[in-house]
N, C-alpha and C positions, 0 to 999 in steps of 0.2 A: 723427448725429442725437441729441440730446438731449432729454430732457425734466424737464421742473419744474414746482414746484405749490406757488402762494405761497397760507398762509394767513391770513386776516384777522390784522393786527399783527404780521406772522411777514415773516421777509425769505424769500426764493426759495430753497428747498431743492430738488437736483437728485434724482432718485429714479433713472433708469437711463438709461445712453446706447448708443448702437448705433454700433462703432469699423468703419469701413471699412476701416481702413490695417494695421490688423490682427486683422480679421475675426470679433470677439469682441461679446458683449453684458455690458454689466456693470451692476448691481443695487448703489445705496449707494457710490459710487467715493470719494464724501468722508468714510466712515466715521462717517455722522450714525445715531442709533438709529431705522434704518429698519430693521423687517422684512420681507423676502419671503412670500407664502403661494400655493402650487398647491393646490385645492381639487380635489374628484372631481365628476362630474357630480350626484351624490346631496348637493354641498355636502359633505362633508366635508376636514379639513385631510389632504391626501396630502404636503404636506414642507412644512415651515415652519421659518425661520432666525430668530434670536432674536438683533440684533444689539446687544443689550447682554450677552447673556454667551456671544458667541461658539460658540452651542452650535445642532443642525440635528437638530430632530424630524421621522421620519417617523410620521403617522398620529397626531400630538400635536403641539398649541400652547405646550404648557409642558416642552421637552427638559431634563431632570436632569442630564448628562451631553452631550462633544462630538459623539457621536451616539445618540441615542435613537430607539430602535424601538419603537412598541407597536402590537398586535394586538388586538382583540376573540373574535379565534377561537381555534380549536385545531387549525389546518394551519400549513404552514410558516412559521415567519415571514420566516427567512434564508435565503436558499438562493445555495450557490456551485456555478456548473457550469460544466464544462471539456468542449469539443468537441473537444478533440485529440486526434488519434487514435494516438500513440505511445505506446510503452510506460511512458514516464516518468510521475511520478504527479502528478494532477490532478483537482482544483482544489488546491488547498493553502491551509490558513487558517494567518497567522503570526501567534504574539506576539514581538514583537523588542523588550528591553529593551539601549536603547541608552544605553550608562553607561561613563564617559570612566573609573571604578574600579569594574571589578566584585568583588567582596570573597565571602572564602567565607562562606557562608547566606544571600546577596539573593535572595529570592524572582525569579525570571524573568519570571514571568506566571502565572494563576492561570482558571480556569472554576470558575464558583461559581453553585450552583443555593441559590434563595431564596425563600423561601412567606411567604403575608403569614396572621398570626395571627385567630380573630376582636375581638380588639380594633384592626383595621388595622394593627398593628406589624409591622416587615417583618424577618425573620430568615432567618439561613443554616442551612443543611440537610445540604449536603457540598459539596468544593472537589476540585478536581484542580489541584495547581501543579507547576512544576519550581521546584528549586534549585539554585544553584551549590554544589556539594559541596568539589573543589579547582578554584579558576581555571584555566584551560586546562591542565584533564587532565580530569573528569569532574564529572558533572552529575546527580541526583536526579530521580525522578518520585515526588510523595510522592500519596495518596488519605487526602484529611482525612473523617471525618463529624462533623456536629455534634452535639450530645443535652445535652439539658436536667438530664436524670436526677434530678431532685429537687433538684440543691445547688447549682443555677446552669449558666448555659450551658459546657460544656467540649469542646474538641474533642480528636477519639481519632485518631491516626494508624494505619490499617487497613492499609495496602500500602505500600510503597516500593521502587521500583525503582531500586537503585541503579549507575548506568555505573560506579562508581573499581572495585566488587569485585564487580562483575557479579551482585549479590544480587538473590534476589527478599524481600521481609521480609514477614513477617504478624504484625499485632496484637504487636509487639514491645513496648509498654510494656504490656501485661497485659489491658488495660482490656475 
């Protein structure tokens, strides 16, 4: 089943068809800049796909990023839960930086908390990354914060846990 929706001076663009032969629904199959939008009953955008720049907000019409979340409250936004009842551990959130040369000092992945100024400007506040210390032998946990201190934004490395010598570090450059 197909459907399309020609408009005035416009030729017949298909918008989504329903595949029997293999059981799927698909939205945009000829990659024209159509967007998808599920609203809530209250009328608000609950997921919307933005196919010109490939990017799928929840709860926002204009995604920054491949996926963007935003919330108006202050309860969970994300939540990953695991019903298995083994001992093994779960849910598990991965960052997997997959790099055909990992090189020693590439950042791995990175969690970075950010507050917007009252001029709207939006700044970082503190980060938690890994890094590759030596390529397959050991790996860093470093805890940045950020601080303005008067002479411009600088950041101060406060912890670092390092796997190659099993270190814990505190405030090693002084700061």
């Amino acid at each position: 089943m197909i459907f399309k929706l020609t408009e005035a001076g416009s030729t017949s663009q298909e918008y989504f068809r329903l595949r029997g032969s293999t059981r799927r629904f698909e939205v945009n199959g000829n990659s024209d800049d159509i967007d998808f939008v599920v609203y809530s009953d209250a009328g608000n955008i609950l997921f919307f796909t933005d196919a010109s720049s490939d990017n799928i907000g929840i709860g926002t019409n204009a995604p920054d990023a491949p996926l963007h979340v935003k919330s108006a409250g202050n309860d969970t936004t994300i939540l990953l839960e695991s019903t298995d009842t083994d001992a093994n551990a779960g849910p598990v959130l991965e960052l997997y930086r997959n790099s055909a040369s990992p090189a020693n000092g590439d950042d791995l992945g990175k969690i970075l908390w950010s507050g917007e100024k009252a001029d709207s400007s939006k700044y970082s506040i503190t980060k938690i990354y890994g890094e590759i210390n030596t390529v397959d032998a050991s790996d860093r946990l470093m805890i940045d914060v950020a601080s303005s201190g008067g002479s411009g934004h600088n950041n101060y490395e406060y912890i670092r846990l390092d796997g190659g010598v099993r270190d814990i570090i505190f405030n090693e450059g002084g700061q």
